[in-house]
Structure formats: C-alpha cells, structure tokens
Phi, psi and omega in degrees: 000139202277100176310337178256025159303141166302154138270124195256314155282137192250320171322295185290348181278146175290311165349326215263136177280136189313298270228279184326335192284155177250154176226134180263131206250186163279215163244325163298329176304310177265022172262353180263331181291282171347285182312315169307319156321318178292263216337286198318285175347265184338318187273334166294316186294306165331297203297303136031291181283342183276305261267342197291309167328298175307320163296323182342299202263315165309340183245344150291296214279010168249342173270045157249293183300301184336290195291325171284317175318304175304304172312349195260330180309311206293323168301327185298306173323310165324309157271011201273351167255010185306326156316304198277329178258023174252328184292299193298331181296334174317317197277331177284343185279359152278313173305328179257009161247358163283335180288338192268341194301149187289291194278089161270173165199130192328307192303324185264004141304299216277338166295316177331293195279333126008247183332315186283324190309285190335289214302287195292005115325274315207300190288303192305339208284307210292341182255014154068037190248105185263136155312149159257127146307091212264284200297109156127337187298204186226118158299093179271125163313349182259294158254021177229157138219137195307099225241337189188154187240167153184142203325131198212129157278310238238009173218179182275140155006157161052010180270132164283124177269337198198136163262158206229279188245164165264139184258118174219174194260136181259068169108243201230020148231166195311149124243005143188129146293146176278138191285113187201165194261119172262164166279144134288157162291139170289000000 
C-alpha cells in the first residue's frame, strides 16, 4: 500500500495498528476504573477531614490553655501579697494588744513598740526591704530627695546634714526616697 493512497477502509488494512482500534468497555468496567480512579480522591479527602478534626480540637485545647492561663494571672495578681500580709498582720496584733492592754504604764507601752519595731524591721529584713543610710552621704538624685538646703562651711556642697523622712530599697530598687536637708556653700 501506497502512503499516499486514501485508505477507505481502515478496518480491512493490514496496516492498522492495535492502539488505534477502539475498544469498548462494559459498564462494570468502567464503573470499576472510574472507582479506581476516585480511592486516591476519598482517601485525600478522609485525610482533609481527620486533619480539620485536628485543628479542631487543637484550637479548643489552646482557647482552654488561653482561658486557664488567664484565670490563673488573674488570681496570682490577686494574691500576689498574700505572703506579706500573712508576715504583717502579726506585727499589728501586737501594736493592738500593747493599746489594749489593761494595767499600761508608759514605760511597758514603750517597751511593746520596742519590741513590735524590732518584730517589723525584722519583717522588713525577710522582704528584702533595706533602710538607705543618708546622713553623712553625698546627695544621689537616685536615692534622695531634697526637701531643703542649708548653709555649711563645714561639709562638702551636697552632703546630707539632716533627714525628714527614710528612705528604702526593696532588692534594688528605690522604693520612696529619703527626705533630706543637703549642705550649700555660703
């Protein structure tokens, strides 16, 4: 056969290649390809859905941890002196059973608050709350603050002569500066 003959028949040629011929499937066949086709489909989609399930559940169980954290801020804030007024209350119940006492007399007042002074240094000590030593200092703008100035020959510029109030520190930071009178020059 000639290539540039027609072929009128296609059927009838020695020529015709298999791949070319058609074939016809059954219907079960091609309900079977077809499903083979799908299984891949079915099986991305099942992952599709567990993996949503997952976030699902991941995103309650993170607005849950959200929602315990926050209750729990809010009680540490709550509580957060709970310690220090558990050291304080003591010291008032001493100051208010030396006012109470039936036979006072100044001297065994004055020993009480003695004693409650001590007992509350002692509570300040434990709370890491330090006097600042002022008189005799150099005035820092960091832990003093100058309520008044007055005239000295007899110290350097800035030196504290006299305190009004005390000042202290809670670990390392101010916590109220001390009130105090610096020297000047004349």
């Amino acid at each position: 056969m000639n290539k540039n003959e027609p072929v009128d028949d296609i059927e009838d040629s020695d020529d015709v290649d298999e791949t070319t011929e058609k074939t016809f499937f059954s219907e079960e066949e091609v309900v079977e390809i077809v499903e083979e086709a799908l299984d891949p489909l079915d099986q991305k989609e099942k992952e599709l859905n567990d993996l949503k399930e997952d976030m699902m559940r991941l995103r309650a169980e993170t607005d849950n941890f959200r929602k315990r954290l926050s209750k729990e801020k809010e009680d540490s804030v709550r509580y957060a002196n709970e310690k220090l007024f558990k050291d304080l209350v003591p010291i008032y119940d001493n100051l208010k059973r030396a006012l109470e006492a039936p036979d006072i007399n100044i001297q065994s007042l004055k020993e009480g608050v003695d004693m409650t002074g001590k007992q509350f240094l002692t509570f300040l000590e434990k709370h890491h709350v330090k006097p600042i030593d002022a008189l005799g200092e150099t005035f820092d703008p960091n832990l003093h603050e100058v309520l008044s100035q007055m005239e000295s020959d007899e110290h350097e510029e800035d030196t504290i002569l006299d305190e009004f109030g005390k000042g202290y520190t809670i670990h390392d930071r101010v916590l109220m500066p001390s009130k105090v009178v610096t020297s000047k020059k004349s």
